[in-house]
MITI-257702 format. One record per residue (C-alpha): residue number from 1; residue in three letters; x negated, y negated, z negated. Coordinates in steps of 0.001 Angstrom, whole numbers, plus 500000, padded with zeros to 6 digits. Layout:
% MITI-257702
resi,resn,px,py,pz
NUM,ALA,X,Y,Z
...
% end
This chain:
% MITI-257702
resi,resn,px,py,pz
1,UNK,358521,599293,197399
2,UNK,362217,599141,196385
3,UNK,362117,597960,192710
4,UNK,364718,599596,190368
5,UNK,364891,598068,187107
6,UNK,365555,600533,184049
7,UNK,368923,600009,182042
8,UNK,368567,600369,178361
9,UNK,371377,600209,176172
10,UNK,371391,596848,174312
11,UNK,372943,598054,171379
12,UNK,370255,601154,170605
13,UNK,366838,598228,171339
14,UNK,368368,595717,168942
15,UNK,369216,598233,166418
16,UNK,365573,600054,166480
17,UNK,363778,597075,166613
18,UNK,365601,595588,163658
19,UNK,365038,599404,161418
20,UNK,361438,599963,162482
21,UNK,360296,596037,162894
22,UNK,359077,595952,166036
23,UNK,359652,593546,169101
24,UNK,362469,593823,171508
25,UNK,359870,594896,174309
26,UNK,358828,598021,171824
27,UNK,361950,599192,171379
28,UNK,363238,599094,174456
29,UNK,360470,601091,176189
30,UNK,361106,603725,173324
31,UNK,364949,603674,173933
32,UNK,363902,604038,177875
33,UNK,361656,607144,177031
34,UNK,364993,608527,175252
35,UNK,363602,607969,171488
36,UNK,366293,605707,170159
37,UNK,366793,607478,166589
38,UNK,364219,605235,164423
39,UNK,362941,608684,162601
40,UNK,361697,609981,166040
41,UNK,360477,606604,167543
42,UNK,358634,606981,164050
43,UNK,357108,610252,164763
44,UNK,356443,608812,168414
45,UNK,354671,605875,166961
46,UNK,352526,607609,164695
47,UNK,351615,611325,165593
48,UNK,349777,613109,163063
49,UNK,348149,616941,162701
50,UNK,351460,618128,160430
51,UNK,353564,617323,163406
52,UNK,351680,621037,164941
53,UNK,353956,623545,165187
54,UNK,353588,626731,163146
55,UNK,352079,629073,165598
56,UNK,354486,631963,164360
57,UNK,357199,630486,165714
58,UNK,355594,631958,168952
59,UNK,357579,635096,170482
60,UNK,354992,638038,169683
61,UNK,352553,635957,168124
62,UNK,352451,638154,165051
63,UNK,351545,641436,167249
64,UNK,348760,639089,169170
65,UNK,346988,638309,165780
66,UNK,347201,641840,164298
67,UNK,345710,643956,167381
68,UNK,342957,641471,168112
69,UNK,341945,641636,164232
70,UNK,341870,645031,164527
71,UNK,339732,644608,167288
72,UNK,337141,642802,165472
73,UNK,337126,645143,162349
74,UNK,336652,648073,165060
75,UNK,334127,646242,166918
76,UNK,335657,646993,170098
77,UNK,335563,644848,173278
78,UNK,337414,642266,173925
79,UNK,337181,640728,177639
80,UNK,338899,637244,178272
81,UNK,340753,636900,181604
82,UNK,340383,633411,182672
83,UNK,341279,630588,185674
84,UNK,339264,628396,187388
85,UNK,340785,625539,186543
86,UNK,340307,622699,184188
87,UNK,343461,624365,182205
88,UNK,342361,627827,182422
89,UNK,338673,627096,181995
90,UNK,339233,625159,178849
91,UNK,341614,628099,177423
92,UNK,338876,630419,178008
93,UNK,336396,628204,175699
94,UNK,338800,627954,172944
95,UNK,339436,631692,172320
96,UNK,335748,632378,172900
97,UNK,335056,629813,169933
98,UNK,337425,630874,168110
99,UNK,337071,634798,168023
100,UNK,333086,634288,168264
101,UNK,333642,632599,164705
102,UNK,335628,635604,163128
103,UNK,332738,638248,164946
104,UNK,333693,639465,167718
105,UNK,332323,641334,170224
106,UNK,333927,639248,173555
107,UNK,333061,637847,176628
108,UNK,334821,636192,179695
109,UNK,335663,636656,183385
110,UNK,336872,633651,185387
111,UNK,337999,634375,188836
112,UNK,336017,632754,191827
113,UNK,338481,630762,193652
114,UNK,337567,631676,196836
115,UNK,336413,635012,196252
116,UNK,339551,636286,193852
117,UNK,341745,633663,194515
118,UNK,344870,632461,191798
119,UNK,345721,635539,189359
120,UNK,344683,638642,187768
121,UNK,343289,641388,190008
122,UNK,343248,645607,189526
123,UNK,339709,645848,190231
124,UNK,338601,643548,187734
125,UNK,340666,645983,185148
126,UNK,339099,648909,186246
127,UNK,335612,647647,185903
128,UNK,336178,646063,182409
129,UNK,337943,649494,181504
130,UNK,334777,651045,183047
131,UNK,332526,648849,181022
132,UNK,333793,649682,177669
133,UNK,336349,647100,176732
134,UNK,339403,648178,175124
135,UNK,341452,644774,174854
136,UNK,341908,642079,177479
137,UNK,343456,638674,176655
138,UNK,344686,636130,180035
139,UNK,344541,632677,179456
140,UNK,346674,630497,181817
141,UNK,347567,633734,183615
142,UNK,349267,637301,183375
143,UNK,352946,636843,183636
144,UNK,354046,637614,186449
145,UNK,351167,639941,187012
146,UNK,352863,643535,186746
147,UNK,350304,645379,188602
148,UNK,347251,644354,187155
149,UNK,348815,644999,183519
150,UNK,350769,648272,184820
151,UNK,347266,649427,185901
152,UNK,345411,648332,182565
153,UNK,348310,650107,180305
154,UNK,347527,653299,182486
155,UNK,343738,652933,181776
156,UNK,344571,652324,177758
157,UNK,343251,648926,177428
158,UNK,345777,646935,175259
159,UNK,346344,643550,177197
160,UNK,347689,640505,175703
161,UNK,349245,637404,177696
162,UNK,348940,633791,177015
163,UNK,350306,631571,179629
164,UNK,352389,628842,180263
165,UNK,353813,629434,183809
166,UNK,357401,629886,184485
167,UNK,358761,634055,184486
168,UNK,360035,635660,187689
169,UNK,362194,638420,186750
170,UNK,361265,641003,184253
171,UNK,358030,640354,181768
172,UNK,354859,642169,182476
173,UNK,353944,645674,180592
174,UNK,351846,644044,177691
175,UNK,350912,644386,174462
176,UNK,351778,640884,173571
177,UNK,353067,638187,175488
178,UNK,352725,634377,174562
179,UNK,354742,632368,176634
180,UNK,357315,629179,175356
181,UNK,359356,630014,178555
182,UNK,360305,633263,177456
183,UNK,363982,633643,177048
184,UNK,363755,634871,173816
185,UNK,360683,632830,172586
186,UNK,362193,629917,169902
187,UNK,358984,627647,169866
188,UNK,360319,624681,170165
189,UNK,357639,622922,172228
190,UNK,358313,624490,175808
191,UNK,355774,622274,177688
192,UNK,352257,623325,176704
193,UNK,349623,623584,179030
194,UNK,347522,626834,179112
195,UNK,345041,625486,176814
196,UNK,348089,624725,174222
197,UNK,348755,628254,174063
198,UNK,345510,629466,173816
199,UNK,344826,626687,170954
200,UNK,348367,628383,169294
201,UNK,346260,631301,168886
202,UNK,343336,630423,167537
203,UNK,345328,629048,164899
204,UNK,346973,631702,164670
205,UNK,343491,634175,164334
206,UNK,341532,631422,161990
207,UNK,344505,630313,159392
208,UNK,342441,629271,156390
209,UNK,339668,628655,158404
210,UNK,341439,626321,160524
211,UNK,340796,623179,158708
212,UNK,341888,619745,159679
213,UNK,338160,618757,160691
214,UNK,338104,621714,162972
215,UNK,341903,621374,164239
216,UNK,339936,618047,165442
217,UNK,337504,619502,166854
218,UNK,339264,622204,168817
219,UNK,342207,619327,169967
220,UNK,338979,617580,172003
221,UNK,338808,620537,173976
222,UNK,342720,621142,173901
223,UNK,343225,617718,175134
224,UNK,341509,617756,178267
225,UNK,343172,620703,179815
226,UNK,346482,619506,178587
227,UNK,345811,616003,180239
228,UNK,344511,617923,183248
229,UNK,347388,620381,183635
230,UNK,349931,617595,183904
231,UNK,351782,618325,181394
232,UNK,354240,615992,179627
233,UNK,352312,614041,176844
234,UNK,355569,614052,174414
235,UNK,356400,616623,171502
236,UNK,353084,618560,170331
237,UNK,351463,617709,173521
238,UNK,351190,614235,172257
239,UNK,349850,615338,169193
240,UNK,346896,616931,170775
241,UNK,346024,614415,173238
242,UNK,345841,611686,170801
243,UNK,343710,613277,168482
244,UNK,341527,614848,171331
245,UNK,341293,611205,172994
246,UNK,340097,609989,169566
247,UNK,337938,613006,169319
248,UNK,336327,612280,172797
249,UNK,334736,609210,171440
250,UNK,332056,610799,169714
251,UNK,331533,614096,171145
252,UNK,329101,616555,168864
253,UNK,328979,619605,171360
254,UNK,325994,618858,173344
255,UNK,327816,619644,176862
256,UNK,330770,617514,175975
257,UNK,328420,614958,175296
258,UNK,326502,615041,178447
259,UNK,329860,615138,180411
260,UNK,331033,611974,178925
261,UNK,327762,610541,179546
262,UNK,327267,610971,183329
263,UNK,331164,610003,183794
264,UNK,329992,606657,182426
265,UNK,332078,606490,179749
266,UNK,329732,606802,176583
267,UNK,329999,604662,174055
268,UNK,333712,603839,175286
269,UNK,337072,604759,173726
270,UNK,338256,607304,176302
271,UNK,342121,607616,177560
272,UNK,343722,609656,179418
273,UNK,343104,608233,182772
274,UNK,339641,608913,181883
275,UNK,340027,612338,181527
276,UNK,342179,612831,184669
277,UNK,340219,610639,186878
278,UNK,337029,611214,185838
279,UNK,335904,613752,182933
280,UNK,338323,616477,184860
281,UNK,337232,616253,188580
282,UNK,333826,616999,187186
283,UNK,335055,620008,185689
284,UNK,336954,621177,188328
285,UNK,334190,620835,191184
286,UNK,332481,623906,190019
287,UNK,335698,625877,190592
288,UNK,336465,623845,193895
289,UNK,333564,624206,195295
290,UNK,331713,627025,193732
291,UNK,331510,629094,190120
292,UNK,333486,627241,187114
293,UNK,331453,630135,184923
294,UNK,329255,626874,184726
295,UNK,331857,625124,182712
296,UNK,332136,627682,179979
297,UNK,328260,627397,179299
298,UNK,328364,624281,179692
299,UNK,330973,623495,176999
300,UNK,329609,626614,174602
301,UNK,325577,625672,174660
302,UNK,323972,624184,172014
303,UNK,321103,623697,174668
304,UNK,321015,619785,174843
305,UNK,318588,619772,178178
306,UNK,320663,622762,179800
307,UNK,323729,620640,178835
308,UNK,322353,617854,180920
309,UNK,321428,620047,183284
310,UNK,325170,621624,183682
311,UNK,327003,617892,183535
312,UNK,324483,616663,186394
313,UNK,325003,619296,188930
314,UNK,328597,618918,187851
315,UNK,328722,615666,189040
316,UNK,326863,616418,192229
317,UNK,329312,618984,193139
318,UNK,331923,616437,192626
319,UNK,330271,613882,194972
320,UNK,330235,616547,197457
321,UNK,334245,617250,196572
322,UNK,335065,613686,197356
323,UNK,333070,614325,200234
324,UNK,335232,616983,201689
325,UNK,338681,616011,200153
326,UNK,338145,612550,202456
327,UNK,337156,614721,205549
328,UNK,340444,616826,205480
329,UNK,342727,613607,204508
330,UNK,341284,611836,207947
331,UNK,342356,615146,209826
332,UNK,346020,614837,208228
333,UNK,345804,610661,208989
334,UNK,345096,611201,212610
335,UNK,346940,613946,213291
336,UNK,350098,611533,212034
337,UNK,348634,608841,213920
338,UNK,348841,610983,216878
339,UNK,352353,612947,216056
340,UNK,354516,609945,215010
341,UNK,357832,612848,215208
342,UNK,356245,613973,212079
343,UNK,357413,610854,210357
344,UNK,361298,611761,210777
345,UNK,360468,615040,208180
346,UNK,361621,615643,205123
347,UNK,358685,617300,204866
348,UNK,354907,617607,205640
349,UNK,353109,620779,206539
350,UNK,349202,620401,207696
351,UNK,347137,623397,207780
352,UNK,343121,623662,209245
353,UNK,340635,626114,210079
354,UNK,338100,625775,207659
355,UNK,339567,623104,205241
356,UNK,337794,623922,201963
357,UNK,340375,626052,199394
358,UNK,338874,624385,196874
359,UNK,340408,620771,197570
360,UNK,343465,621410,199399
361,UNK,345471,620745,196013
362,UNK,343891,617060,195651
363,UNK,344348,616444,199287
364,UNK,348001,617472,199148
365,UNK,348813,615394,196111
366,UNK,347100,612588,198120
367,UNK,349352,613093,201130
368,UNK,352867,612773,198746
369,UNK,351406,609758,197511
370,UNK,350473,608225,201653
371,UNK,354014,609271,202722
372,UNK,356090,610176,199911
373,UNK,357354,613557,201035
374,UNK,356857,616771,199513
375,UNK,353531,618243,201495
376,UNK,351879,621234,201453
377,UNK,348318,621735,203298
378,UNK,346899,625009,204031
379,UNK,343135,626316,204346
380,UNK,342742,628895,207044
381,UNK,340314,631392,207678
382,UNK,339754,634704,209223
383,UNK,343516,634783,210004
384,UNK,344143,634331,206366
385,UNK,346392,630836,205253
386,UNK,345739,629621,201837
387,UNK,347979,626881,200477
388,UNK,348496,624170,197965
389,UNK,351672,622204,197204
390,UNK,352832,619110,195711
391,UNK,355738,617161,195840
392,UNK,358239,614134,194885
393,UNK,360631,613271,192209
394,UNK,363772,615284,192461
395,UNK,362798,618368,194421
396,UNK,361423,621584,192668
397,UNK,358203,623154,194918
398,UNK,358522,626144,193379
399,UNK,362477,626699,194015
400,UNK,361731,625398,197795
401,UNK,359179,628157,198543
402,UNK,361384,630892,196719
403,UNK,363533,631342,199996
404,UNK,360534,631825,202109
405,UNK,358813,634799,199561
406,UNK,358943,637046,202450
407,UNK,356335,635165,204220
408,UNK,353854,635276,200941
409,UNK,350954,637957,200172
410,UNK,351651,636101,196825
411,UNK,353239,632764,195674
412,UNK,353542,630800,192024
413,UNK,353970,627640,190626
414,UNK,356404,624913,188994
415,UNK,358490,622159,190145
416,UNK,355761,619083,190905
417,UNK,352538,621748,192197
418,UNK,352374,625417,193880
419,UNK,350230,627701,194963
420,UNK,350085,630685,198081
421,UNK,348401,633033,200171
422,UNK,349568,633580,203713
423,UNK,349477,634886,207270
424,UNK,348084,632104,209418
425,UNK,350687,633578,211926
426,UNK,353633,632592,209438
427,UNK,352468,629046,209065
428,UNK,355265,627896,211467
429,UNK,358185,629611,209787
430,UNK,357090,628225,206347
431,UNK,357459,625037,208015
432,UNK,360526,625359,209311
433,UNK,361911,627287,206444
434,UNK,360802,624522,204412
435,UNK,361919,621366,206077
436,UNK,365097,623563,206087
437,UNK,365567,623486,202100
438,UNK,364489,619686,201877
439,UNK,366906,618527,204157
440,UNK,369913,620741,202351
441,UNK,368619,619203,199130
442,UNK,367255,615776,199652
443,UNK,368798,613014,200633
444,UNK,366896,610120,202831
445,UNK,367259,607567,199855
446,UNK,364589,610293,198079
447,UNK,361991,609519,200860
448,UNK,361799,606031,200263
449,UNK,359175,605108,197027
450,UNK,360586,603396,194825
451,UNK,358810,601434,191364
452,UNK,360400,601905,188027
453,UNK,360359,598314,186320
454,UNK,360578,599227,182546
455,UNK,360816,595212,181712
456,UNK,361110,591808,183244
457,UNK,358630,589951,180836
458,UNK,356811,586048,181467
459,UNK,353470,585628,181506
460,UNK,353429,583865,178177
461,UNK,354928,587096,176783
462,UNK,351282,588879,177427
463,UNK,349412,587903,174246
464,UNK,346723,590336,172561
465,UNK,349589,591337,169631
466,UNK,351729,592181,172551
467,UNK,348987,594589,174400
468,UNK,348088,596078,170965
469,UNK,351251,596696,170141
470,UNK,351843,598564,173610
471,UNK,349028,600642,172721
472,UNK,350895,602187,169964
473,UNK,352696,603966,173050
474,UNK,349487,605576,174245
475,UNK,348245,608181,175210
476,UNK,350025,607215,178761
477,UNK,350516,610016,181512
478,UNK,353284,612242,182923
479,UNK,356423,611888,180794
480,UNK,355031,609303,178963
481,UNK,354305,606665,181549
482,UNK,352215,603634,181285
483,UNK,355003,600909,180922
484,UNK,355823,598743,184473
485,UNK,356460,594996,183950
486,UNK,357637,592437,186360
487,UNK,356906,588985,185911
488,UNK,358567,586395,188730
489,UNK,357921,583019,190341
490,UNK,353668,583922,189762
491,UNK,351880,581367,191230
492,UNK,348505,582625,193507
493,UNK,345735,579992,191409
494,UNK,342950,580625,194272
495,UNK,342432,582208,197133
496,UNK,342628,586105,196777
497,UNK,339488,587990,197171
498,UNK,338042,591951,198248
499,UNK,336437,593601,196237
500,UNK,334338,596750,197817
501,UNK,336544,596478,200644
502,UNK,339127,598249,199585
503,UNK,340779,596170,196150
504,UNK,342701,592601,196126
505,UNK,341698,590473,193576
506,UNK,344103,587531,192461
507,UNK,344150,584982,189782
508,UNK,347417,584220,189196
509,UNK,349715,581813,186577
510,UNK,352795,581010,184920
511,UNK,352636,578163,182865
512,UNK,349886,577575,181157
513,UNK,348860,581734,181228
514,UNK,346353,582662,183844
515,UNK,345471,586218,184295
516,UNK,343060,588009,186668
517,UNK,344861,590456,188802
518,UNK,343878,593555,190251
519,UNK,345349,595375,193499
520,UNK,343714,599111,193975
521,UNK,343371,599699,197250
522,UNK,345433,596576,198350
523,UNK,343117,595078,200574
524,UNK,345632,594964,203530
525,UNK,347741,592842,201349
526,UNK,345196,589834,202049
527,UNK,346231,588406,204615
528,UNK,349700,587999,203039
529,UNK,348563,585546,200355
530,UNK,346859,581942,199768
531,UNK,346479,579907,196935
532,UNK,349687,578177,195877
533,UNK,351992,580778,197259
534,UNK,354408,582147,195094
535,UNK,355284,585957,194166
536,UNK,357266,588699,192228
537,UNK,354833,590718,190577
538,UNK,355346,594527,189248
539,UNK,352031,595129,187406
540,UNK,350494,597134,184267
541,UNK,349061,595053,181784
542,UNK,345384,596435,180879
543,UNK,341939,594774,179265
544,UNK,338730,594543,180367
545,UNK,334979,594250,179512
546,UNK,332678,592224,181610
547,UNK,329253,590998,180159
548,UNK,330337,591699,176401
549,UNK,333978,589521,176922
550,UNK,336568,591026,176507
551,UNK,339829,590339,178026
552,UNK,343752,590587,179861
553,UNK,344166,591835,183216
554,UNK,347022,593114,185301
555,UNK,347062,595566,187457
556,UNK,349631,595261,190132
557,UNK,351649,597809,191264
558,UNK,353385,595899,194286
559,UNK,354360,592372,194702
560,UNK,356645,590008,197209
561,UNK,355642,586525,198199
562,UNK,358770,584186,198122
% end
């Protein structure tokens, strides 16, 4: 990879390490994450519940609170409009919680994925309008969805919005409408997930009863959609995954429970790598592959056997996932193996008959991060496209598929991940339509990966007060990334090892500091090294428990033999 080593003005790390007493290394990561005023690198280093926005601040909050009260004092019904994914399906359990607590009479509808697809749909508004319900409330859904909520406003059902996805063009006909990207919405935290705006209501709805052991208890929930969703973990969001991380530790809720336990991680601190690589999959395979109703029951039971129950065939459905993901990734491999003009693109458009709807979105994020180019990959079936997008630093998804809308039954999404529905037939237009826009607004510099060195540190540097004091940075994820150090002149101790077939193992030195290294998925790199060679290393520094000891490890992210 082409290393680019991050500038940080010398002046701002000496001055906040010197006002907040903390080393050099510290304060220069803060000053690199743009928190170089020592009040907010306080507030950074020590998040607490008070640092919650009032949910009032909210555009329309007010009108939210008052007609679903008045719901519950009329006893009327209130129907939840949910999404299938870990985001949506976690929204949906916090408002059922919450307005289950203050009485009411509610219940839930989440989409099937393959069935419904993304969005709210008519017919599901007529039937709940058939059924007797006279309010419905979307969670990670609703605004851009003028028919459904034209159609519900004809019926007389009073509909109120809470999502988190960009506006196109005028709002919705609604009731209420809860959304930090409104123009004319001041909240000042603009990046919640779903889940954060659904939790911004039930405080809202609870007040008084909202106290801070239940704001606790609620974040745990919060946390994992927010974490899932992708969302940047600065501002509020940091807020609630820190206190939902420290929440996860000792679930109470029976399903949580059994969740955490067949992810392996009971009895272990959980971070947010744990959530996105293991504690969300499992959520999201019900949706993927079949109902995510499961989900809500199984994070709403007090059943401890039928929570076991739930979190097992959770985690079989997931198995099966992986299963299917790594089918339709060797398609896209071979079919580059076997098309090497495809490697000239700016872009990377695979679709397949048959390719499971359900996984398309992991499998695309997987190709961006084989070739680095922004990919989409497309399900089809009975002449019917449906496709998920991902894509690459510097180019917006969403803005790239805007110029092709005339090709979409229907189209949404933000700047990293998108979603659509399609005529197979206009599969090669998108593509060209696409590669188009890229190569207007991309430059071939953008196509090469390159890793962001936050520090150039020695290996004598990496002491257990230096890791705990990195710590204070965590929770790690997207806009708050786990902190890249480069160490050079490393010398290889012994000769590198596989492990599984598919990870390099190193111990490595400089000095008198030996460290265990660890390469995911660098087993190629192999036959590059033998003990006593020399190398630049670019590595995360991370601990480990083996037998009850606990100690340093890196984990490299690249590395050059001199």
């Amino acid at each position: 990879m082409r290393w680019e080593l991050s500038v940080a003005e010398q002046g701002s790390v000496a001055r906040l390490g010197r006002e907040l007493g903390v080393s050099s290394l510290l304060a220069r990561l803060l000053v690199l994450r743009g928190i170089g005023n020592p009040e907010a690198a306080e507030r950074f280093l020590n998040p607490a519940l008070s640092h919650l926005h009032d949910p009032y601040r909210m555009a329309d909050m007010r009108a939210a609170v008052v007609r679903l009260r008045q719901a519950i004092a009329q006893r009327e019904k209130i129907l939840i409009y949910g999404d299938y994914d870990v985001d949506g399906t976690m929204a949906v359990v916090v408002l059922l919680t919450a307005l289950r607590t203050l009485g009411a009479s509610v219940e839930a509808h989440i989409p099937h994925r393959l069935a419904d697809g993304y969005g709210m749909r008519v017919p599901v508004i007529e039937q709940a309008h058939a059924e007797g319900y006279r309010v419905v409330l979307s969670v990670d859904t609703g605004i851009g969805e003028h028919d459904a909520l034209g159609r519900a406003r004809q019926l007389g059902l009073d509909c109120i919005v809470t999502d988190h996805h960009l506006p196109k063009g005028d709002l919705p006909p609604a009731s209420a409408i809860l959304n930090p990207h409104r123009s004319d919405c001041p909240y000042p935290e603009k990046n919640l997930s779903g889940v954060g705006v659904a939790f911004k209501l039930a405080q809202a709805l609870l007040a008084e009863q909202m106290a801070e052991r239940q704001v606790e208890s609620y974040l745990k929930i919060v946390a994992l959609g927010t974490i899932a969703d992708v969302v940047p973990l600065v501002g509020e969001n940091r807020v609630i995954a820190r206190f939902g991380l420290a929440g996860l530790g000792e679930p109470s809720q029976p399903g949580l429970a059994a969740l955490i336990a067949v992810s392996g991680l009971a009895g272990r601190t959980v971070t947010a790598g744990d959530v996105g690589f293991r504690l969300a999959p499992r959520l999201n395979a019900a949706g993927r592959r079949e109902d995510a109703r499961e989900v809500i029951e199984l994070l709403t039971t007090s059943d401890v056997a039928r929570a076991r129950a739930i979190a097992e065939r959770l985690d079989n459905l997931n198995r099966e996932r992986q299963r299917v993901e790594e089918q339709i990734l060797a398609a896209i491999v071979e079919e580059m193996d076997h098309r090497p003009e495809k490697a000239g693109r700016y872009t990377l458009v695979f679709s397949g008959e048959g390719w499971h709807r359900g996984v398309i979105g992991i499998v695309a994020q997987r190709v961006v991060e084989l070739y680095h180019r922004p990919a989409l990959v497309i399900g089809v079936e009975d002449g019917v496209g449906v496709g998920s997008g991902r894509s690459i630093k510097g180019f917006h998804l969403l803005e790239a598929l805007t110029p092709a809308g005339d090709l979409f039954d229907r189209y949404g999404g933000h700047a990293q991940a998108a979603g659509f529905a399609m005529a197979a037939a206009c599969i090669p237009q998108l593509e060209a339509r696409f590669e188009q826009h890229a190569r207007a607004v991309l430059a071939p510099e953008d196509l090469e990966p390159g890793l962001r060195i936050d520090a150039e540190v020695s290996l004598s540097d990496l002491t257990w007060g230096r890791h705990e004091e990195l710590t204070r940075l965590e929770p790690f994820g997207f806009g708050n990334p786990t902190p890249v150090l480069a160490a050079r002149g490393v010398r290889v101790l012994a000769p590198p090892r596989v492990l599984k077939e598919k990870h390099l193992k190193l111990r490595v030195a400089q000095g008198v500091n030996a460290f265990d290294a660890l390469g995911w998925g660098m087993a190629d790199r192999l036959t590059d090294l033998r003990a006593g060679d020399t190398v630049d290393m670019a590595f995360t520094l991370d601990e480990n428990y083996y037998q009850g000891e606990r100690t340093l490890q890196l984990v490299i992210k690249d590395l050059c033999k001199r």
